[in-house]
BATORLUM-603551 format. One record per residue: chain; x, y, z of N, C-alpha, C in turn. Coordinates in steps of 0.05 Angstrom, whole numbers, padded with zeros to 5 digits. Layout:
N
ATOM   chain     n.c1     n.c2     n.c3    ca.c1    ca.c2    ca.c3     c.c1     c.c2     c.c3
ATOM       A        X        Y        Z        X        Y        Z        X        Y        Z
...
This chain:
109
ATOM   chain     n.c1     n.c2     n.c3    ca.c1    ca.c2    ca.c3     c.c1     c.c2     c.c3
ATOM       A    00015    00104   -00067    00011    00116   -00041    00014    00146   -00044
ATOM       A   -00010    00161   -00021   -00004    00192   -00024   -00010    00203    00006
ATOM       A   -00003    00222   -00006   -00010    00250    00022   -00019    00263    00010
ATOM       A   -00042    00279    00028   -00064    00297    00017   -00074    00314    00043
ATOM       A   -00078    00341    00032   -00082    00359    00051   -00109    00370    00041
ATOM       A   -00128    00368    00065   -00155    00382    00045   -00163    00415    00050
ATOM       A   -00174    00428    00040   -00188    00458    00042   -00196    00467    00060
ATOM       A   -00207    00454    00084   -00227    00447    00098   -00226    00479    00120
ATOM       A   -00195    00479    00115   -00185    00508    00131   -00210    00522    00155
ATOM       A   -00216    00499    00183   -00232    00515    00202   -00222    00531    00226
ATOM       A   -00240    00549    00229   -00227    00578    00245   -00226    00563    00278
ATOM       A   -00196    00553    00278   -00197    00551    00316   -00177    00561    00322
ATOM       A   -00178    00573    00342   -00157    00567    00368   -00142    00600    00350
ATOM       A   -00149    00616    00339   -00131    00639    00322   -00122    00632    00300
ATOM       A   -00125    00611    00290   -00109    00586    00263   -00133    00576    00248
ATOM       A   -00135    00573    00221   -00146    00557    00204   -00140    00534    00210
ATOM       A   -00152    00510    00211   -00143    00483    00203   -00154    00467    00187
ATOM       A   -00135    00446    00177   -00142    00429    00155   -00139    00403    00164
ATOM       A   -00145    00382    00145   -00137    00358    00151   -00115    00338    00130
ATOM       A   -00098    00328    00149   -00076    00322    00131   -00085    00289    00134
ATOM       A   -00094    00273    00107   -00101    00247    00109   -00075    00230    00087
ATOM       A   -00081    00199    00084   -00060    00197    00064   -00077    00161    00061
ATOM       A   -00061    00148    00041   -00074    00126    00042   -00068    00103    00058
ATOM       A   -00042    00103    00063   -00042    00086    00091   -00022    00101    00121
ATOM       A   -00033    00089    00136   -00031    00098    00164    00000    00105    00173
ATOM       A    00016    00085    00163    00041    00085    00158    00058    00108    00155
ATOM       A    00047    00113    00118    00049    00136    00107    00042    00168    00118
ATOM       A    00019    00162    00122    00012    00189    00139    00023    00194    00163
ATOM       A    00034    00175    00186    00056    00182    00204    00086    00193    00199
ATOM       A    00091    00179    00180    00118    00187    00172    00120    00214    00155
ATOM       A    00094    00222    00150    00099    00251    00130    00086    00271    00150
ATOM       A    00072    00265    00168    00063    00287    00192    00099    00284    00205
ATOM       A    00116    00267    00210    00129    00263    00226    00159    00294    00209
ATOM       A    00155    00284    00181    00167    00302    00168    00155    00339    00168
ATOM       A    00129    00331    00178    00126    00378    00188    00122    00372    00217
ATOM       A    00140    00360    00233    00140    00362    00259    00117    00366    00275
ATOM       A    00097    00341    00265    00071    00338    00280    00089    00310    00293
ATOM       A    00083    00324    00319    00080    00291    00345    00057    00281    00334
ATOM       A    00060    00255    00357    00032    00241    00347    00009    00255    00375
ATOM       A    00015    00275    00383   -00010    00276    00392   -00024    00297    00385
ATOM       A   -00026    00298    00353   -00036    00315    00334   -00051    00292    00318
ATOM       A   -00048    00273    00325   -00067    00251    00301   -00096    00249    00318
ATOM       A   -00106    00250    00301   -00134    00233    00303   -00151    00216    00303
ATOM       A   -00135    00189    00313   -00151    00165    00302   -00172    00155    00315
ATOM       A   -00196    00179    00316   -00218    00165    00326   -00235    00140    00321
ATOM       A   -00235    00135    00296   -00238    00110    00288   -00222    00109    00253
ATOM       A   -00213    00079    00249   -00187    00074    00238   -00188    00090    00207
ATOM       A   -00220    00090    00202   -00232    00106    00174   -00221    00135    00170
ATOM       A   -00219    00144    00192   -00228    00169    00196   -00190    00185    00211
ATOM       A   -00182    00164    00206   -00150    00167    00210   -00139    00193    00196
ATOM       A   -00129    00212    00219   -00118    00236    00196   -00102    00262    00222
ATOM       A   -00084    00269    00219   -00080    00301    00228   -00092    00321    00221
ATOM       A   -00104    00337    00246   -00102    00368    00248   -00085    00383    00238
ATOM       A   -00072    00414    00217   -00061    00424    00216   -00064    00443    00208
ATOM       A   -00053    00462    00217   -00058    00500    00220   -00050    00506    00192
ATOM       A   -00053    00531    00180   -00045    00543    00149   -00018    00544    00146
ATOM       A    00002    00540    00163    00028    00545    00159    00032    00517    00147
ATOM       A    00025    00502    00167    00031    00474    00163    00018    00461    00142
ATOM       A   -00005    00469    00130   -00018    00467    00108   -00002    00467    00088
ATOM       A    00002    00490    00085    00024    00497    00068    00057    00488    00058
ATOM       A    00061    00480    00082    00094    00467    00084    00083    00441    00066
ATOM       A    00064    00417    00077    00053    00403    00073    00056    00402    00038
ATOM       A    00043    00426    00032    00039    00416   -00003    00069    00422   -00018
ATOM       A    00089    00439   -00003    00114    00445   -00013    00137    00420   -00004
ATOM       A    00125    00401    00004    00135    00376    00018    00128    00360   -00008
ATOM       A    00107    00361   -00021    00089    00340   -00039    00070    00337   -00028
ATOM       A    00047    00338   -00001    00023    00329    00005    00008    00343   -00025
ATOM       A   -00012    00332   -00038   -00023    00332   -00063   -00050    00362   -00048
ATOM       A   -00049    00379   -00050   -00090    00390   -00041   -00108    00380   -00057
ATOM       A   -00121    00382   -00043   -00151    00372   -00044   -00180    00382   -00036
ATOM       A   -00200    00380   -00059   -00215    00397   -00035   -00234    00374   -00017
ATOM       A   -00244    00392    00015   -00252    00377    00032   -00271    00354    00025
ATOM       A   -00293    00361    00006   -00302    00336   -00002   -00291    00316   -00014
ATOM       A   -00267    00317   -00029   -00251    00290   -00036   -00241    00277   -00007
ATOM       A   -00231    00294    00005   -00217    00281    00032   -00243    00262    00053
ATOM       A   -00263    00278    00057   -00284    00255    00063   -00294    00229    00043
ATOM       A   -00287    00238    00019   -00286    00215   -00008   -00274    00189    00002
ATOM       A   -00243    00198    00003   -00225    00181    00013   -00230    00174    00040
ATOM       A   -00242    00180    00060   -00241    00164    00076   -00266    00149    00083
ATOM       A   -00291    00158    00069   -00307    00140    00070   -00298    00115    00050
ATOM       A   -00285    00121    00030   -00271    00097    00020   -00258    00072    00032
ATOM       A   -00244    00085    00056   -00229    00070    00067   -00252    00058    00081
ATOM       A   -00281    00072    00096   -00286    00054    00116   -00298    00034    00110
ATOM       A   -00303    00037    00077   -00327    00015    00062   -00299   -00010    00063
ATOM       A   -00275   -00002    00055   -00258   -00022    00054   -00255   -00042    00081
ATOM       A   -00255   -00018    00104   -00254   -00039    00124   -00283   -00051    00138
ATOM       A   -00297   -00050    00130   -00322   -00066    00136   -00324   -00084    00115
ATOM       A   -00315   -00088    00085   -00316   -00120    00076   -00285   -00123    00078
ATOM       A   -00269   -00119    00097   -00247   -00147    00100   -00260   -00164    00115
ATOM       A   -00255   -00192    00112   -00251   -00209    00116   -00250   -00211    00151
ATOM       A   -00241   -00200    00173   -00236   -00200    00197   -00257   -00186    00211
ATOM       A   -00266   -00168    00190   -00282   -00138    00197   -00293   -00151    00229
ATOM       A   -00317   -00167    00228   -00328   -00170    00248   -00296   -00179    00279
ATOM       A   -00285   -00185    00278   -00260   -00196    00291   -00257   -00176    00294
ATOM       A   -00248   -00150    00279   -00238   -00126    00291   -00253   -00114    00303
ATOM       A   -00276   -00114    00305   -00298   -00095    00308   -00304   -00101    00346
ATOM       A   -00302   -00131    00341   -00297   -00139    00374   -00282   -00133    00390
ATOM       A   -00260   -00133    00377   -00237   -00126    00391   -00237   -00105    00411
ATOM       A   -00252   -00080    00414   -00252   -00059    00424   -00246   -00039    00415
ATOM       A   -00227   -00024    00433   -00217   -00006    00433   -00191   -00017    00413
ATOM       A   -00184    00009    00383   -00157    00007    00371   -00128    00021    00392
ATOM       A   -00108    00014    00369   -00085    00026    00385   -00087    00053    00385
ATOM       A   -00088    00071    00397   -00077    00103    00397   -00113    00114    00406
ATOM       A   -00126    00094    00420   -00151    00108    00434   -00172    00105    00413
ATOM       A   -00177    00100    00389   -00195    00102    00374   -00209    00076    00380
ATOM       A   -00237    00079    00374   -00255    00052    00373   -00260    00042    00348
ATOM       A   -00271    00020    00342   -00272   -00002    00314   -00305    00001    00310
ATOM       A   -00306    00017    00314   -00339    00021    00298   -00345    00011    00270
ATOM       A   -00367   -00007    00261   -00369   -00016    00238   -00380    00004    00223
């Protein structure tokens, strides 16, 4: 299991931001939870695509924590990885019905 912070560094709000992804959902709450991201800094628009927003400070804390960098095309790597994973489980179609996920995201196949 990891945490990974990617390059992606985009100009908003007066702040660079990046995206802080990890390999499971779990994981990546509990290590956003450790640079004092609430959860209403996550993004789980759909469950693939699971990840935090975070500014250059936080970027930074992030990799002096252990989050691994990365550059942005690995981080879309990994999560298109993930979404090939969740379209052949076994339930996929079951989830996909389901609707709406927990924390507002949808189950798009």
């Amino acid at each position: 299991m990891a945490v990974y912070v990617d390059d992606h560094r985009v100009p908003w709000r007066g702040d660079r931001w990046s995206h802080l992804v990890a390999d499971s959902t779990e994981e990546l709450h509990a290590f956003a939870a450790r640079l004092d991201r609430g959860r209403f800094h996550h993004q789980p628009r759909r469950p693939w695509k699971d990840h935090y927003d975070v500014p250059e400070a936080t970027r930074r804390q992030a990799i002096r924590l252990g989050a691994e960098p990365i550059p942005f095309a690995r981080a879309a790597q990994l999560l298109r990885a993930r979404r090939l994973a969740l379209r052949q489980a076994p339930d996929h179609g079951t989830r996909c019905a389901a609707g709406p996920a927990p924390g507002g995201g949808d189950r798009e196949g």
